[in-house]
C-alpha positions as CSV (number, residue, x, y, z in Angstrom):
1,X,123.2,102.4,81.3
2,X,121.7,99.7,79.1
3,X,122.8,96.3,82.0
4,X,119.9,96.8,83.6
5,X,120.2,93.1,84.3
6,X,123.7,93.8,86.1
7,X,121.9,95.8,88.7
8,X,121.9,94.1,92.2
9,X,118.5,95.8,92.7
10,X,116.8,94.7,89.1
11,X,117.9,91.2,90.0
12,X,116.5,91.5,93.9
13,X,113.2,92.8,92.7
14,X,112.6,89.6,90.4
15,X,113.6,87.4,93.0
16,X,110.7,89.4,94.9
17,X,108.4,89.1,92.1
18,X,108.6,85.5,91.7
19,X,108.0,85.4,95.6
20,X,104.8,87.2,95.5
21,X,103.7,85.1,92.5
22,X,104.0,82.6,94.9
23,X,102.9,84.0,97.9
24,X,99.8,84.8,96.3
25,X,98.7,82.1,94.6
26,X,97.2,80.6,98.2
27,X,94.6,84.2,97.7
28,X,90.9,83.3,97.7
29,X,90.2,82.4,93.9
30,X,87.5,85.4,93.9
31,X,90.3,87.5,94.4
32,X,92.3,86.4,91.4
33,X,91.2,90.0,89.4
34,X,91.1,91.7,92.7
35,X,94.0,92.9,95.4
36,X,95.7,89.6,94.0
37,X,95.9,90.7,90.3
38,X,96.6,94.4,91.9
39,X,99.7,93.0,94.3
40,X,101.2,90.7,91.2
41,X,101.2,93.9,88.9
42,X,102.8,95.9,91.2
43,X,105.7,93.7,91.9
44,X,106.6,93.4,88.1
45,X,106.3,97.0,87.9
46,X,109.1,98.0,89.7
47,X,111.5,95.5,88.1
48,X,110.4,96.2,84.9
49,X,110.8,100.5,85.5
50,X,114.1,99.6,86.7
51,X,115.6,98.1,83.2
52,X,113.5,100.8,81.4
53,X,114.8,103.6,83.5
54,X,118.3,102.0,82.8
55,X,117.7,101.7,79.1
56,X,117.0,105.6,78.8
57,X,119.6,108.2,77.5
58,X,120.2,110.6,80.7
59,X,120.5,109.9,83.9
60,X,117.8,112.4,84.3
61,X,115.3,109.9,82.6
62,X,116.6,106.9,84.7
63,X,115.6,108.3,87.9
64,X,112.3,109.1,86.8
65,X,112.3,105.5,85.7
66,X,113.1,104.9,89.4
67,X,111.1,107.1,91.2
68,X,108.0,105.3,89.4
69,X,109.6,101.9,90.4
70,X,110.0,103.3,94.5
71,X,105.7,104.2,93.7
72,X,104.9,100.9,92.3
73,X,107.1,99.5,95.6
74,X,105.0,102.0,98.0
75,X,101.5,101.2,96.2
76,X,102.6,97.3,96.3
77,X,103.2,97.6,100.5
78,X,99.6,99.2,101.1
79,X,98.5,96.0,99.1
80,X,100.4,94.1,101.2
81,X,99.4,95.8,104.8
82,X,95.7,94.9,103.0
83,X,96.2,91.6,102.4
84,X,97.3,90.8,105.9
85,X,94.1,92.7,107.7
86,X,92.6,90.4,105.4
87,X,94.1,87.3,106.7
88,X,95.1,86.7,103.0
89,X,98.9,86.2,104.3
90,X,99.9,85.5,107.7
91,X,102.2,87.0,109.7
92,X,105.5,85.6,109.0
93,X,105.0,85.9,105.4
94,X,104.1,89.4,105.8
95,X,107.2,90.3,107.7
96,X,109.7,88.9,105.5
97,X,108.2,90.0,102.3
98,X,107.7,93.5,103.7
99,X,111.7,93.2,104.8
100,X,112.9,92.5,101.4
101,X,110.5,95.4,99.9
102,X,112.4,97.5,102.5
103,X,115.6,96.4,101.4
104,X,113.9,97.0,97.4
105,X,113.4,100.1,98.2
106,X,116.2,101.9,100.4
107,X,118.6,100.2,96.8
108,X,116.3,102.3,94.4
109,X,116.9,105.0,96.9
110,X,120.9,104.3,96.9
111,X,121.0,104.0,93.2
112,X,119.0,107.2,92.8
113,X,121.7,109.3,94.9
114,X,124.9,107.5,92.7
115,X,122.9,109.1,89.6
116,X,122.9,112.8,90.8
117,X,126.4,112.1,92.3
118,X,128.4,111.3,89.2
């Protein structure tokens, strides 16, 4: 499964990444190697496991691909849930970005049941 780039949920989680690039970029400057360094490599983790996953031989190796992706996605909302006790993104941001993290995560979910029922 090499077109990892045909994947609805590869493409959605760069949409998300350039989002929290954005979203982000308003962080306190003294956080630029902190949570905000931590949050931005999170989010191009789990794009990034999703195409190698794809790239791999078995489907065996693609969901470990994907399960790695789901913990980057897990480890990126605690940064998230930080960030807003923080005041470092308000509340409306938080919601919506937590949404389509959601929605990240139940596809990796989806996509991980298709592989074991092919």
């Amino acid at each position: 499964m090499s077109k990892f780039k045909d994947l609805k949920v590869w493409q959605k989680a760069i949409q998300h990444v350039t989002k929290i690039y954005s979203e982000t970029s308003s962080f306190p400057k003294e956080e630029i190697y902190g949570i905000t360094s931590q949050i931005r490599r999170c989010s191009v983790s789990i794009p990034s496991n999703i195409a190698e996953g794809a790239g791999r031989r078995t489907k065996k190796d693609f969901s470990h691909f994907l399960d790695i992706a789901k913990g980057s996605s897990f480890e990126l909302e605690t940064q998230l849930i930080i960030s807003k006790e923080l005041n470092f993104i308000n509340s409306e941001n938080f919601e919506i970005t937590i949404a389509e993290l959601d929605e990240i995560q139940k596809m990796i979910t989806g996509l991980q049941k298709s592989l074991t029922n092919d």
